[in-house]
C-alpha positions as CSV (number, residue, x, y, z in Angstrom):
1,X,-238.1,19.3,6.1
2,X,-241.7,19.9,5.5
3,X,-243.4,19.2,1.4
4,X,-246.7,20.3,1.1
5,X,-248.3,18.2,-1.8
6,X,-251.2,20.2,-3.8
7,X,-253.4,18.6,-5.9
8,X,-253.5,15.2,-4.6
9,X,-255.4,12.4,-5.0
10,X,-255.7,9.0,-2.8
11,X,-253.1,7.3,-5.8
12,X,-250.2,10.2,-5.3
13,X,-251.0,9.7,-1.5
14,X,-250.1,6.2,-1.4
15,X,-247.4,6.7,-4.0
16,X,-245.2,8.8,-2.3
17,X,-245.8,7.1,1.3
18,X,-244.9,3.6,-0.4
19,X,-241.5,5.3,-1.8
20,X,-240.7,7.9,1.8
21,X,-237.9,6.3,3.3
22,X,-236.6,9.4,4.6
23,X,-237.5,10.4,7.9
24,X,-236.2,14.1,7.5
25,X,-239.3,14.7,5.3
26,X,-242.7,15.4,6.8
27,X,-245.1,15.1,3.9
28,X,-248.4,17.0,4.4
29,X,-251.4,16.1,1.6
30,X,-254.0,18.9,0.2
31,X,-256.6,17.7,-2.4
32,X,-256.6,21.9,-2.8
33,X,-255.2,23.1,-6.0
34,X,-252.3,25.8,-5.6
35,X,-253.8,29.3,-6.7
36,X,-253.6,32.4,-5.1
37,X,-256.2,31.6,-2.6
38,X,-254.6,28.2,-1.7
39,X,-251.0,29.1,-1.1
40,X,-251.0,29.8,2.4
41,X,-251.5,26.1,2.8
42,X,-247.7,26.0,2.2
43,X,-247.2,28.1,5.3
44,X,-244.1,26.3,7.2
45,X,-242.7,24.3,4.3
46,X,-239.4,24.5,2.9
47,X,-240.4,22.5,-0.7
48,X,-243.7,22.0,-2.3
49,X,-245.2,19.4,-4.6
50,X,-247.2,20.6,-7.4
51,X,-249.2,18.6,-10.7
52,X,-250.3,20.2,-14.1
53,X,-253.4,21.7,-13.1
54,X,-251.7,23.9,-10.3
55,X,-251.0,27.5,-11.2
56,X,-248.0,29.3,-10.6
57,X,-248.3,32.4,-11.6
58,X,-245.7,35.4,-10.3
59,X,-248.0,36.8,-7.8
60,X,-248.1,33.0,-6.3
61,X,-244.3,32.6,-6.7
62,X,-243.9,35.8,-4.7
63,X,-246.4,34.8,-2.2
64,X,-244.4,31.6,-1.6
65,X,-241.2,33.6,-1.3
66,X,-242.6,35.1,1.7
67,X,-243.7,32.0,3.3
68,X,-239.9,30.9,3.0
69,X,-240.4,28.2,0.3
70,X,-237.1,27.2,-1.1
71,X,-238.6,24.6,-3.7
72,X,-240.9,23.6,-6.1
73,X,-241.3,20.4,-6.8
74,X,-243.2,19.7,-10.2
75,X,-244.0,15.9,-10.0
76,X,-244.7,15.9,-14.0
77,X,-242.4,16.8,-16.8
78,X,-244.1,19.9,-18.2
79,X,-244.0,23.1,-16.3
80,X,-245.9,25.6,-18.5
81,X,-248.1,26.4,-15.4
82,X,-244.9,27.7,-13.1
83,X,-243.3,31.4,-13.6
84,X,-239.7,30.2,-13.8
85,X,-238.7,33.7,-14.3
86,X,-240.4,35.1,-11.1
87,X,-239.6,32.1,-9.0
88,X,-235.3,32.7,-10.0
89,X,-236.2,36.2,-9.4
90,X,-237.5,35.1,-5.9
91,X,-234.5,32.4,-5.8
92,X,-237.1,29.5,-5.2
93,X,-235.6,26.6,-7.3
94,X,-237.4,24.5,-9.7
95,X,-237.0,20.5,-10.7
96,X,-239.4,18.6,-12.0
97,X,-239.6,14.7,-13.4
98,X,-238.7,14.6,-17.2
99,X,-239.2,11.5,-18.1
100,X,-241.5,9.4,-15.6
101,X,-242.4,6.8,-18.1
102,X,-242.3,7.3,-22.1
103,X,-243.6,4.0,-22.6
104,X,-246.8,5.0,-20.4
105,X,-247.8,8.1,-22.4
106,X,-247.0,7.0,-25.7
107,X,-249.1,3.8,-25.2
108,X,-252.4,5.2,-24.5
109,X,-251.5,7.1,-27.6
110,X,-251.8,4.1,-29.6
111,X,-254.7,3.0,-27.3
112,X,-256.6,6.0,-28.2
113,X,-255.6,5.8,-32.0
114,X,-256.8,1.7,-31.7
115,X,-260.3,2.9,-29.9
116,X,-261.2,5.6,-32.1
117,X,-260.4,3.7,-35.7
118,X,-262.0,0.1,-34.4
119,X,-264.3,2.1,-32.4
120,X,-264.1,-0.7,-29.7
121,X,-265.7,1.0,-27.0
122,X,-268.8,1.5,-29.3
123,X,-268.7,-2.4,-29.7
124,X,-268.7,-3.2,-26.4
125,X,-271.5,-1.3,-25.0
126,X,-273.6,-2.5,-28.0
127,X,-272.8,-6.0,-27.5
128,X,-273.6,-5.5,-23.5
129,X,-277.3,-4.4,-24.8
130,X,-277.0,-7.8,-27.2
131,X,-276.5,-5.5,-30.7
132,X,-274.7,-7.5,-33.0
133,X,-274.7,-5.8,-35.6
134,X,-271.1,-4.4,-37.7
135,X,-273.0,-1.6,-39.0
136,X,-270.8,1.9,-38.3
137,X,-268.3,0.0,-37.1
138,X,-266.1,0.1,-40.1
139,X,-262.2,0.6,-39.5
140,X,-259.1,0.7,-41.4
141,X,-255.8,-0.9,-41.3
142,X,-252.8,1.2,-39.5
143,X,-250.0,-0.9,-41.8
144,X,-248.8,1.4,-44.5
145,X,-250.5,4.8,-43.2
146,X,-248.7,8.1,-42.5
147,X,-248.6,8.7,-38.8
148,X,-247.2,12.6,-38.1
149,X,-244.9,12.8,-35.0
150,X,-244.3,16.1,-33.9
151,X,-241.8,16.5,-30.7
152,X,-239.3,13.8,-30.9
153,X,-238.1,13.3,-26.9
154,X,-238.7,10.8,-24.8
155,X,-242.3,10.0,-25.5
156,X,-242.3,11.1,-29.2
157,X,-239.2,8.3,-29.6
158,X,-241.3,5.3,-28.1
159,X,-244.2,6.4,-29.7
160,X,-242.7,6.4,-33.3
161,X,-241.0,3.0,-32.0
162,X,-244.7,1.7,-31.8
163,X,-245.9,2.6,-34.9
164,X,-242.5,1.8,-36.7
165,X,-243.2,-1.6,-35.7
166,X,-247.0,-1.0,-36.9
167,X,-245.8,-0.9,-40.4
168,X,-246.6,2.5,-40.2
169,X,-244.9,5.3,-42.5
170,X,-243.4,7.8,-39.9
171,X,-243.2,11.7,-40.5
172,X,-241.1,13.4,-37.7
173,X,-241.1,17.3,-37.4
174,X,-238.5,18.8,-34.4
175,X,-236.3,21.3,-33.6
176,X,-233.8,19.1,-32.7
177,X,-233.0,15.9,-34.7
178,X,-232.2,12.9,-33.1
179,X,-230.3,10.2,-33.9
180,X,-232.1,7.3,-33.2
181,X,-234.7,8.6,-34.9
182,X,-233.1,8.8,-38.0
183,X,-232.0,5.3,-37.6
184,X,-234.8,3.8,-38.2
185,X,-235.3,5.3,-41.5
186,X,-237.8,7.9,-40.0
187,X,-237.1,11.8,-42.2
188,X,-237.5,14.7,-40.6
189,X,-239.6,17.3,-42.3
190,X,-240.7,20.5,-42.2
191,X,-244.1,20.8,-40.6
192,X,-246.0,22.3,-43.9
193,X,-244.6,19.0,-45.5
194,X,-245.8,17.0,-42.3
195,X,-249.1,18.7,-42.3
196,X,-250.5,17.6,-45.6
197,X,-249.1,14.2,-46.1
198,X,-250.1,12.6,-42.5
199,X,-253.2,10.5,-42.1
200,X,-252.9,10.6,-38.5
201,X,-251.0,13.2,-36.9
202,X,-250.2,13.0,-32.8
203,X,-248.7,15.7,-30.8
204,X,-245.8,15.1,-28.3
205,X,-244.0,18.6,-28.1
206,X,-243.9,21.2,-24.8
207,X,-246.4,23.9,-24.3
208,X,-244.6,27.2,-24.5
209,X,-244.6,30.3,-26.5
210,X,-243.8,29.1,-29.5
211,X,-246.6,25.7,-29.7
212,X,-249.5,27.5,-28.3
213,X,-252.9,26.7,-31.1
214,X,-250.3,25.2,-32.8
215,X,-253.1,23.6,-34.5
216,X,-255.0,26.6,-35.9
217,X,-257.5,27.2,-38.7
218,X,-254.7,27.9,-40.8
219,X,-252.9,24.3,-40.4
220,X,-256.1,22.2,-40.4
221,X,-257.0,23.7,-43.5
222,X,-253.5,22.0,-45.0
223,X,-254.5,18.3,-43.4
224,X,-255.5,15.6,-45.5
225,X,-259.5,15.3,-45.4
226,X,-260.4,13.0,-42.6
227,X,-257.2,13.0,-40.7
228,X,-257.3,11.6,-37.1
229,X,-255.5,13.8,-34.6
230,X,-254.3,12.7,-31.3
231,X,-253.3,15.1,-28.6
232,X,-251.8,13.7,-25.4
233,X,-249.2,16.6,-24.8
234,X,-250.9,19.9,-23.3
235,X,-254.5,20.9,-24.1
236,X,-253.0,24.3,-25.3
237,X,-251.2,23.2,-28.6
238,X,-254.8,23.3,-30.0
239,X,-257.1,26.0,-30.6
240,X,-260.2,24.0,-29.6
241,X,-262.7,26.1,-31.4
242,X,-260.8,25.7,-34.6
243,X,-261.2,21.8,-34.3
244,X,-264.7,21.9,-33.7
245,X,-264.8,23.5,-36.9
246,X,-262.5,20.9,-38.5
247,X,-265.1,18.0,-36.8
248,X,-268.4,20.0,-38.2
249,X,-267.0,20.2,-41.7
250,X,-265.4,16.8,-41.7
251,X,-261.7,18.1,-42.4
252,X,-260.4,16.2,-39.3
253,X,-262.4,13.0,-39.3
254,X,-261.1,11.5,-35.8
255,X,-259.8,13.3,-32.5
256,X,-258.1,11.7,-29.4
257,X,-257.7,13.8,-26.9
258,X,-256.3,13.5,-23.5
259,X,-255.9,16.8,-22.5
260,X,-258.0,20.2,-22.7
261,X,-256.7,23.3,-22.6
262,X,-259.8,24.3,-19.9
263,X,-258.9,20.8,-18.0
264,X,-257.7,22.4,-14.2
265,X,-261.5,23.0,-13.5
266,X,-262.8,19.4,-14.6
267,X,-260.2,16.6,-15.0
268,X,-259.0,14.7,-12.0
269,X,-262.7,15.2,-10.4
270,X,-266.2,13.5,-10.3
271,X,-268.2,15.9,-11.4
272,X,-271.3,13.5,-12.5
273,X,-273.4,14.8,-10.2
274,X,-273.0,18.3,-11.8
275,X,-274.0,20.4,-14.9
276,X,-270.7,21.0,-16.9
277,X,-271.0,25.0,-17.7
278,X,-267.9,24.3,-20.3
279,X,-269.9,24.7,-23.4
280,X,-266.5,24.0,-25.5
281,X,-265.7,20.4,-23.8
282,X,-269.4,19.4,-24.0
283,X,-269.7,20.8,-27.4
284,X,-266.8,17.9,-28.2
285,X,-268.9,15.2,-26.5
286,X,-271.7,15.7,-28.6
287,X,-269.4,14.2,-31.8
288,X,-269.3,10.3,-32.2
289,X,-265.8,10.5,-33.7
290,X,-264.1,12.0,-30.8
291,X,-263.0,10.1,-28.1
292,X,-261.5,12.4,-24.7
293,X,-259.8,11.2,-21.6
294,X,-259.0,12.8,-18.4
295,X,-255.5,13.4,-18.6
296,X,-254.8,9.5,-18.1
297,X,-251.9,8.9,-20.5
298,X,-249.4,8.9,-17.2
299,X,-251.4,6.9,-15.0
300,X,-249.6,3.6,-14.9
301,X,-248.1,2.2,-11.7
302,X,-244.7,2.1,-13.0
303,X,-245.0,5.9,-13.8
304,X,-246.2,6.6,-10.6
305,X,-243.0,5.1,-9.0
306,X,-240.7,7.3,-11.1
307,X,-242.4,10.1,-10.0
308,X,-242.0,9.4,-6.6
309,X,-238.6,8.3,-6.5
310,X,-237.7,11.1,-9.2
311,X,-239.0,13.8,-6.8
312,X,-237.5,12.6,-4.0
313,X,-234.3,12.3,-5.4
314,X,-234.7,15.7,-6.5
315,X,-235.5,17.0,-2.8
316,X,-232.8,14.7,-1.5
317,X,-230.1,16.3,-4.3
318,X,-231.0,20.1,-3.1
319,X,-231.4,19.6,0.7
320,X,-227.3,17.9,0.1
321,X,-226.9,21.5,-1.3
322,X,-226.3,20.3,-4.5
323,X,-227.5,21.4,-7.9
324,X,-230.6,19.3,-8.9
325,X,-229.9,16.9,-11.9
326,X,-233.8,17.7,-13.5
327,X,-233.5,21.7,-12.8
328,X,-235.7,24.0,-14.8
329,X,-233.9,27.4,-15.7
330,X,-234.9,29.9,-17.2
């Protein structure tokens, strides 16, 4: 069985070879993205191997139905970028890897919340040019603040895990309640509630219908002045142009950000040697109190394993002819 891999970079690469045991799999790896210009790359594969930054749209779905792929493969847990409804109208399956590592993601949540109140990457390129000095370097202690939590799975749990054991008072706001949640004396609340009583609010819910510019005008204008807000779930659950409004006026008085909703076209590259022509994302660089990775929250080696094995086992499950454990149905 032949996978094309889109999207890939040296670290999926060796990844997936360290993890193919398999010989029935011939693995072929594109650095192209998948797009409707790209998709005859897949030509001859049964199963493809997409990341977030790929785009399948219907009339890619349909183009892959005519090349005879049977699979997609999404080797991430969101799939906001895949038609699922013209890829079951096309009967081309969908799995993807739910929950790679929680621990990963929700960490460099807290790193990002750390950096941006301590402003430690500040310190250490002033102390590298022999700067001393404290001045603007002012911070504030997490124990006892209000930390907003809104999506409660599998990265939303460890992440209020971390900050429960910060000291920190914890605001949870989902659909569905869970348990262990609750256990540890954590309320749910409605997300007006959540809104104006967080001093740091971090987002851990899907991107769908329903979540897109979930932070609008409207909702930063009910945050507590100053609030720090820390986005490591999909760049589209923010209206960008909203928070560079909340920034200029000092409502929202930190941002962490390790996605962007305009990412496909920069993160994942080295584009130093290039203008950036996003006026939006270099509008955001321009404000000391914003701190942006590239999509980086994953990267740990013990994530990259799970996706490996994950999609594998995935591959492995509907080659048998059986129904994939970490399906995505409509």
């Amino acid at each position: 069985m032949k996978i094309t891999f889109f999207s890939t970079q040296p670290y999926d690469r060796e990844s997936f070879l360290k993890h193919h045991i398999d010989t029935q799999f011939e693995l072929v790896f594109l650095e192209e993205k998948l797009t409707e210009h790209t998709v005859s790359l897949a030509s001859g594969s049964q199963a493809i191997c997409v990341f977030v930054n790929d785009n399948l749209n219907e009339a890619v779905i349909h183009q892959l139905s005519q090349l005879n792929v049977q699979l997609i493969a999404l080797r991430c847990a969101g799939f906001n970028n895949v038609d699922i409804k013209a890829a079951h109208a096309c009967n081309i399956r969908v799995v993807r890897v739910p929950a790679y590592s929680p621990h990963a993601v929700a960490e460099h949540t807290l790193a990002m919340i750390m950096t941006l109140n301590r402003k430690t990457h500040k310190a250490y390129n002033r102390v590298r040019e022999q700067n001393f000095s404290l001045n603007g370097l002012l911070g504030f202690d997490l124990h006892k603040k209000t930390v907003g939590v809104i999506g409660t799975g599998h990265i939303g749990e460890v992440f209020c895990r971390i900050m429960h054991g910060l000291g920190c008072n914890i605001l949870a706001c989902d659909p569905v309640k869970k348990l262990e949640i609750e256990k540890m004396g954590i309320p749910y609340v409605p997300m007006n509630e959540l809104f104006s009583r967080c001093d740091i609010l971090s987002l851990h819910c899907p991107l769908n219908e329903e979540t897109r510019y979930l932070i609008d005008s409207s909702v930063i204008a009910q945050m507590k002045t100053g609030v720090m807000l820390i986005n490591t779930g999909r760049g589209g659950l923010i209206d960008t142009k909203a928070v560079i409004a909340g920034l200029k006026s000092g409502k929202i008085g930190y941002l962490g950000i390790d996605v962007y909703e305009q990412e496909a076209d920069l993160f994942f590259q080295n584009l130093s040697e290039q203008i950036i022509l996003d006026d939006t994302i270099a509008r955001l660089m321009t404000f000391p109190n914003v701190l942006i990775t590239a999509h980086q929250g994953f990267f740990t080696q013990e994530a990259l394993d799970q996706i490996a094995l994950t999609t594998f086992a995935n591959i492995k499950r509907f080659v048998a002819g059986e129904i994939p454990a970490n399906e995505v149905k409509i």
